[in-house]
C-alpha positions as a Markdown table, in Angstrom:
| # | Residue | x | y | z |
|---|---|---|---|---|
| 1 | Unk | 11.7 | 10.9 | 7.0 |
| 2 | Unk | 8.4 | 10.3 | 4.7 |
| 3 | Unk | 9.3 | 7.0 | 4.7 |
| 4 | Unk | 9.7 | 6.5 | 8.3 |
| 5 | Unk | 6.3 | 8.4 | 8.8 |
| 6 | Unk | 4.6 | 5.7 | 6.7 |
| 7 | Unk | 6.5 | 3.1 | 8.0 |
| 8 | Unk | 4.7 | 4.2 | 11.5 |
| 9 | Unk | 1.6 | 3.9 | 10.5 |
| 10 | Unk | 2.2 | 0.2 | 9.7 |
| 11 | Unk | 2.5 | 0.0 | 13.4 |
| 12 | Unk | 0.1 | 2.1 | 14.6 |
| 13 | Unk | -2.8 | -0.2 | 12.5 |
| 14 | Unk | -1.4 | -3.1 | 14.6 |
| 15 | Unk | -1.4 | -1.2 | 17.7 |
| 16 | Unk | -5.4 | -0.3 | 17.5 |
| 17 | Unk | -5.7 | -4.2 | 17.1 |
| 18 | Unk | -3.7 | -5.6 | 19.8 |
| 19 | Unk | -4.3 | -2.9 | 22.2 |
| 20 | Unk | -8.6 | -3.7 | 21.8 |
| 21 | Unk | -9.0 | -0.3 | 21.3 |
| 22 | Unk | -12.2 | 0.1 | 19.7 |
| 23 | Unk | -12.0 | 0.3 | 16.1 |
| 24 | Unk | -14.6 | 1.1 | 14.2 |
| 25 | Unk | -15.3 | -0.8 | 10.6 |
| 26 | Unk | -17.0 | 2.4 | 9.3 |
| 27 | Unk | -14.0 | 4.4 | 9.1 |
| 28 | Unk | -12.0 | 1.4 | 8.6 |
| 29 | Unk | -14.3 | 1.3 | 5.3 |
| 30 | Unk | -14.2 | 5.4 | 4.3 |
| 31 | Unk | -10.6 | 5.2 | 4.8 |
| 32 | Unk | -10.2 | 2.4 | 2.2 |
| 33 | Unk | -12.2 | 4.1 | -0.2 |
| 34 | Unk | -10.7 | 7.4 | 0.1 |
| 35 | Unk | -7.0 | 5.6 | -0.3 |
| 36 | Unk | -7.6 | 3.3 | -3.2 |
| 37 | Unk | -9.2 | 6.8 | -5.3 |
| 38 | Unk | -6.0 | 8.9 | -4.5 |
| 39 | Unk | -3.6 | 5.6 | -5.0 |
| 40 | Unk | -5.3 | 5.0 | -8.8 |
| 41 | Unk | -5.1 | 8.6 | -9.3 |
| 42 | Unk | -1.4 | 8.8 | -8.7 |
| 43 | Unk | -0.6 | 6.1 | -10.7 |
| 44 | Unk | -2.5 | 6.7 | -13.5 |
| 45 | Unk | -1.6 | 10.7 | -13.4 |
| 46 | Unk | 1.6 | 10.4 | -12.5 |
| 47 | Unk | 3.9 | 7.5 | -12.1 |
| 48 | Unk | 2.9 | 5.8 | -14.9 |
| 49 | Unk | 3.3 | 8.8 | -17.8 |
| 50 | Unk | 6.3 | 9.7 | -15.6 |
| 51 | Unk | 7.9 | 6.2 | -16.0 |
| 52 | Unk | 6.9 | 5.8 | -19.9 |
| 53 | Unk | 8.7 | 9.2 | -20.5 |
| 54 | Unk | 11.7 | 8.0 | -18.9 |
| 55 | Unk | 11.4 | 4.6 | -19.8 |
| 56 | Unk | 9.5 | 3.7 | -22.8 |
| 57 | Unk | 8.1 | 0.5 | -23.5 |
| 58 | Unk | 10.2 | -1.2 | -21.4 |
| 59 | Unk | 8.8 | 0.6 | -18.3 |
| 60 | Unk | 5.6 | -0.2 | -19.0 |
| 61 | Unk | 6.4 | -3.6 | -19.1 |
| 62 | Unk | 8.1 | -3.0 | -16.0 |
| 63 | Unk | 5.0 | -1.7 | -14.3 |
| 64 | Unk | 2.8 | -4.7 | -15.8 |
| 65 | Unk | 5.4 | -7.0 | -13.7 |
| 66 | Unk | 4.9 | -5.1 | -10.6 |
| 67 | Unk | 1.0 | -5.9 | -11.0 |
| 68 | Unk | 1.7 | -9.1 | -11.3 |
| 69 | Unk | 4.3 | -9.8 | -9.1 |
| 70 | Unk | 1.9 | -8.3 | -6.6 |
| 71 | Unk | -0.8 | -11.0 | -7.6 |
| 72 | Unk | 1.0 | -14.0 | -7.8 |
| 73 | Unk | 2.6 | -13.4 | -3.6 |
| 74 | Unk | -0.7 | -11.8 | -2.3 |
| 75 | Unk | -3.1 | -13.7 | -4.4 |
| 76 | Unk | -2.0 | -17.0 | -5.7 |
| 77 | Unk | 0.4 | -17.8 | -2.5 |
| 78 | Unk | -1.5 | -15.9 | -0.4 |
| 79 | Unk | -5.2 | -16.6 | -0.8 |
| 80 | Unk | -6.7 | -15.6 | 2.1 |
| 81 | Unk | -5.5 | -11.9 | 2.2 |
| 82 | Unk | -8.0 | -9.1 | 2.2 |
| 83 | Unk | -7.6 | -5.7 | 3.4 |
| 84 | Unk | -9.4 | -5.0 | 7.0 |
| 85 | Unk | -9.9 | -7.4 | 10.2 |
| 86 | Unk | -9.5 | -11.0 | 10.2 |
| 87 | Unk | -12.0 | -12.1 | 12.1 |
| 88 | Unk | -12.1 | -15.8 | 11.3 |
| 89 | Unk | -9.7 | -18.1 | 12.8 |
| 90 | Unk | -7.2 | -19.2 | 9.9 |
| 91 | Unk | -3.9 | -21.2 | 10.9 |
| 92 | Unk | 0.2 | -20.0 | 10.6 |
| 93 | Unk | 0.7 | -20.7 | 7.4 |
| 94 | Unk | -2.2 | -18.4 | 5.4 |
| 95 | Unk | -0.6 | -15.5 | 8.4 |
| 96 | Unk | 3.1 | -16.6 | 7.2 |
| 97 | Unk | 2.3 | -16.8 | 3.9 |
| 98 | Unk | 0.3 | -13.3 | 4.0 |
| 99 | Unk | 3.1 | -11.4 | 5.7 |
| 100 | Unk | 5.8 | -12.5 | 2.6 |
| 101 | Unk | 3.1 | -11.0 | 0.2 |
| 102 | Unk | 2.9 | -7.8 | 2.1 |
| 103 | Unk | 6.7 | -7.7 | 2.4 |
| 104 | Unk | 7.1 | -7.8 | -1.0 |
| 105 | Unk | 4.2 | -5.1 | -1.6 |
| 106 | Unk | 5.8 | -2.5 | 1.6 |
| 107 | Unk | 9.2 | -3.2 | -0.1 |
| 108 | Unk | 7.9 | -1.2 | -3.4 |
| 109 | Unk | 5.9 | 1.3 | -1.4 |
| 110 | Unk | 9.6 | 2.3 | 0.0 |
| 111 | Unk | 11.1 | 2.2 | -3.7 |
| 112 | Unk | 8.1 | 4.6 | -4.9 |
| 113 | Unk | 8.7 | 7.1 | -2.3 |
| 114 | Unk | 12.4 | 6.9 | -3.1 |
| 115 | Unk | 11.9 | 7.0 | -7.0 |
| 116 | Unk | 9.1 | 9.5 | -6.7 |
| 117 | Unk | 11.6 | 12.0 | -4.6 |
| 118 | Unk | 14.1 | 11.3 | -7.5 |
| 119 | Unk | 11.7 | 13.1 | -10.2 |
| 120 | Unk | 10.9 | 16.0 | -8.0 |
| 121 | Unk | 9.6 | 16.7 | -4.0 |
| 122 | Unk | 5.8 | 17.4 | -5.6 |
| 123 | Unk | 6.0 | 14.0 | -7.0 |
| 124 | Unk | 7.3 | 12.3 | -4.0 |
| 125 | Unk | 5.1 | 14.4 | -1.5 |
| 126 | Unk | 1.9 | 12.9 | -3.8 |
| 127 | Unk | 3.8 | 9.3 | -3.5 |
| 128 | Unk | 4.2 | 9.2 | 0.1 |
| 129 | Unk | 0.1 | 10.3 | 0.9 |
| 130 | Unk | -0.5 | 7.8 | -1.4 |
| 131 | Unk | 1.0 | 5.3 | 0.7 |
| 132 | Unk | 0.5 | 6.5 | 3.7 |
| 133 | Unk | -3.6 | 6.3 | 3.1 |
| 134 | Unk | -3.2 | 2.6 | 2.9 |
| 135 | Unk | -0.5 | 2.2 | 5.4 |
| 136 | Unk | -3.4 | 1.7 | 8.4 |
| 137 | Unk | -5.3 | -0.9 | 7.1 |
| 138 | Unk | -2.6 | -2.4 | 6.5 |
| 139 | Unk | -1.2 | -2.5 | 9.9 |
| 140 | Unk | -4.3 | -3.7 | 10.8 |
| 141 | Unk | -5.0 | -6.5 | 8.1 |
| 142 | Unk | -1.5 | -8.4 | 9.0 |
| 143 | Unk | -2.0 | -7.9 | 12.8 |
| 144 | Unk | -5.7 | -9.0 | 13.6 |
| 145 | Unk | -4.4 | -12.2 | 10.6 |
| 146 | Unk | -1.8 | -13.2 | 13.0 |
| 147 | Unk | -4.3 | -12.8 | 15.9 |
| 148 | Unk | -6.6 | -14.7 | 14.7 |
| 149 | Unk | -4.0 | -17.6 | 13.4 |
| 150 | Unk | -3.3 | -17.9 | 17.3 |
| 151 | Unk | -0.1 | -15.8 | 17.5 |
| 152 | Unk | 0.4 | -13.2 | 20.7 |
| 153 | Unk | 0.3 | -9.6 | 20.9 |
| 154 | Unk | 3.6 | -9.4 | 20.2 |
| 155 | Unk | 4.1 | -11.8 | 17.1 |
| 156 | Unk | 1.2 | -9.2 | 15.4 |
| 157 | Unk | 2.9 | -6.3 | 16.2 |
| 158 | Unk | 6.3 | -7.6 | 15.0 |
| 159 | Unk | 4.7 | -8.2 | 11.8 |
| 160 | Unk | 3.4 | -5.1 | 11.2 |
| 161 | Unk | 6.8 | -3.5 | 12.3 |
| 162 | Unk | 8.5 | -5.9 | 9.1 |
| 163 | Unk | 5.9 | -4.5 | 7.3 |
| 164 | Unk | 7.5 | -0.6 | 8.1 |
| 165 | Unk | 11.1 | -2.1 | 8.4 |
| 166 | Unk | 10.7 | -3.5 | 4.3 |
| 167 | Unk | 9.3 | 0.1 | 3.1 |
| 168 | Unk | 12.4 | 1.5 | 4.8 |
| 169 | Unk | 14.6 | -1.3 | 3.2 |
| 170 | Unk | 12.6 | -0.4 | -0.2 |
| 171 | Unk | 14.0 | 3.5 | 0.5 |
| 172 | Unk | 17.9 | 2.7 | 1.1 |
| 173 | Unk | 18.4 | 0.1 | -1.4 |
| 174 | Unk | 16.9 | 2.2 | -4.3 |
| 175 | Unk | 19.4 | 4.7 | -4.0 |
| 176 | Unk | 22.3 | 1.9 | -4.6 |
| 177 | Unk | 20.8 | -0.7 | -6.9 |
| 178 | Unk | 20.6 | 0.3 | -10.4 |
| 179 | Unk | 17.6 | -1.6 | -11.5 |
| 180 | Unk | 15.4 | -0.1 | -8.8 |
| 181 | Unk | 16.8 | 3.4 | -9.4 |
| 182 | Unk | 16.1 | 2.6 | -13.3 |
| 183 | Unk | 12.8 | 0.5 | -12.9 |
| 184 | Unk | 11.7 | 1.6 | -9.8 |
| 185 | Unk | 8.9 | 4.2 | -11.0 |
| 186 | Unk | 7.7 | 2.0 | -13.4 |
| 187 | Unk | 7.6 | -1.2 | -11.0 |
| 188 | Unk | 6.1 | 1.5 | -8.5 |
| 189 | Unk | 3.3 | 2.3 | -10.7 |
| 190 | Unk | 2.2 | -1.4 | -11.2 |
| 191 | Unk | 2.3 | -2.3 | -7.7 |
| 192 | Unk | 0.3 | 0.8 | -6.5 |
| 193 | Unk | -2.1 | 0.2 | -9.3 |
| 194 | Unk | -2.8 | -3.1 | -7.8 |
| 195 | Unk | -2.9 | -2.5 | -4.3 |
| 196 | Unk | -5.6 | 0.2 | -5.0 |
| 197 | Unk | -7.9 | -1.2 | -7.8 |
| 198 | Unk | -7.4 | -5.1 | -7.4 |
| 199 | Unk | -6.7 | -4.9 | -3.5 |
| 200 | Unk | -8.9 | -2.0 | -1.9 |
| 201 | Unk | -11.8 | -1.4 | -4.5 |
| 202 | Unk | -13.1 | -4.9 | -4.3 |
| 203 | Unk | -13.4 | -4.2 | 0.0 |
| 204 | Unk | -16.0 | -2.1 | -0.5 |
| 205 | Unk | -17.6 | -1.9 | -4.0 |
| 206 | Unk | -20.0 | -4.4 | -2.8 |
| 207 | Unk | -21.5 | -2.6 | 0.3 |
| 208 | Unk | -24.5 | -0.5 | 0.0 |
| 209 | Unk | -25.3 | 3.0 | 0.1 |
| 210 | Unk | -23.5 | 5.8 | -0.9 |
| 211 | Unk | -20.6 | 6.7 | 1.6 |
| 212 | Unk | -17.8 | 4.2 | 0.2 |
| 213 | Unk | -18.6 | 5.6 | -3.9 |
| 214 | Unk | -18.4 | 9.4 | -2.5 |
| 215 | Unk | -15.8 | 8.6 | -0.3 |
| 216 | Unk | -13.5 | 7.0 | -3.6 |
| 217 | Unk | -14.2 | 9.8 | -5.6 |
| 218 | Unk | -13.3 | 12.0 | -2.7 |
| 219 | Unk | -9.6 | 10.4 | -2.9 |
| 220 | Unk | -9.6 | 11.2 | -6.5 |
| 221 | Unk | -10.3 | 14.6 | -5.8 |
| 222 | Unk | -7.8 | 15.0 | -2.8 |
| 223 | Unk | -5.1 | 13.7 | -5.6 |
| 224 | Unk | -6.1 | 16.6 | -7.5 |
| 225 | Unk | -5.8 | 19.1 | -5.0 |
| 226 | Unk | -3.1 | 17.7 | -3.6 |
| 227 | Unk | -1.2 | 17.8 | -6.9 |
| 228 | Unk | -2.1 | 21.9 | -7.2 |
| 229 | Unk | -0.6 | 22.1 | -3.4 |
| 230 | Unk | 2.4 | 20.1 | -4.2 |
| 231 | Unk | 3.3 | 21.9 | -7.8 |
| 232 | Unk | 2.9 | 25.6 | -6.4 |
């Protein structure tokens, strides 16, 4: 069911793209501010130390191959991604090539809300708002790329719907592969690590004033409270 709700919100990001509604950058902005400070808060606080206690050395291995795994299909094969509205014209293949990135990256967002259900619900509640933060700009990103690489309405919003369809995938196949059920956390914690300090951070960390700072610190806080919330 969490899954499924974040898996919406893929959609919904694609939705306020193809549908013209106006969309406006500002909260586009706050929003990835607030998610990246909760996402590096949850997996520093928790799925990291959560994964090392279960795991070891190996696990932190494991989530220093999800940070890089992230890299090397959203950043090395995928050069053009950034987080937000595309709004110069690129071709198919930096759209193609973006969406296998993202796939990859949605896939592990459905393996951390399976994993993080496995430790306990207050650890997969803090998982899933976590990724669900991101899940809208996301939606967005991969839509308004395929827009602007020429493809219809409905190409975009298929895209973003793969985008849900892979966190689902992520869900069902931790709970019958043993690596993910194993590794999963660990991986997890690398990938969300990324997607909020190598992927979100560097949207906004170069934009004046001082909305986007308060705003990160505010999603640090909200893990906090969250975390009191989820534990009583």
């Amino acid at each position: 069911m969490y899954a499924l709700i974040a898996a919406s919100a893929n959609v919904l990001g694609a939705v306020a793209v193809t549908s013209r509604a106006r969309w406006s950058m500002r909260a586009l902005d706050t929003m990835v501010a607030l998610s990246a400070g909760f996402m590096i808060a949850v997996s520093l606080g928790e799925l990291l130390p959560e994964a090392i206690q279960r795991g070891g050395r190996t696990a932190a291995f494991a989530a220093l191959a999800g940070y890089f795994l992230v890299h090397l299909t959203q950043h090395t094969f995928a050069r053009h991604f950034h987080f937000g509205e595309e709004t110069h014209e690129v071709n198919s293949a930096v759209s193609a090539s973006a969406l296998v990135g993202l796939l990859l990256h949605t896939f592990f967002d459905g393996v951390a809300i399976a994993s993080g259900f496995d430790v306990s619900p207050a650890l997969g509640f803090l998982v899933f708002m976590a990724i669900l933060l991101h899940k809208l700009p996301e939606g967005l990103a991969i839509s308004s790329l395929f827009l602007a690489a020429g493809a219809g309405r409905r190409a975009a919003l298929g895209a973003a719907a793969a985008l849900g369809v892979a966190t689902m995938a992520g869900v069902l196949l931790t709970e019958y592969l043993t690596g993910l059920r194993e590794m999963g956390l660990a991986i997890s914690a690398g990938v969300t690590l990324y997607v909020a300090a190598s992927n979100l951070v560097p949207e906004f960390q170069s934009k004046a004033g001082w909305r986007l700072p308060v705003s990160f610190f505010v999603g640090c806080g909200l893990y906090f409270a969250a975390r009191t919330l989820a534990v009583t």
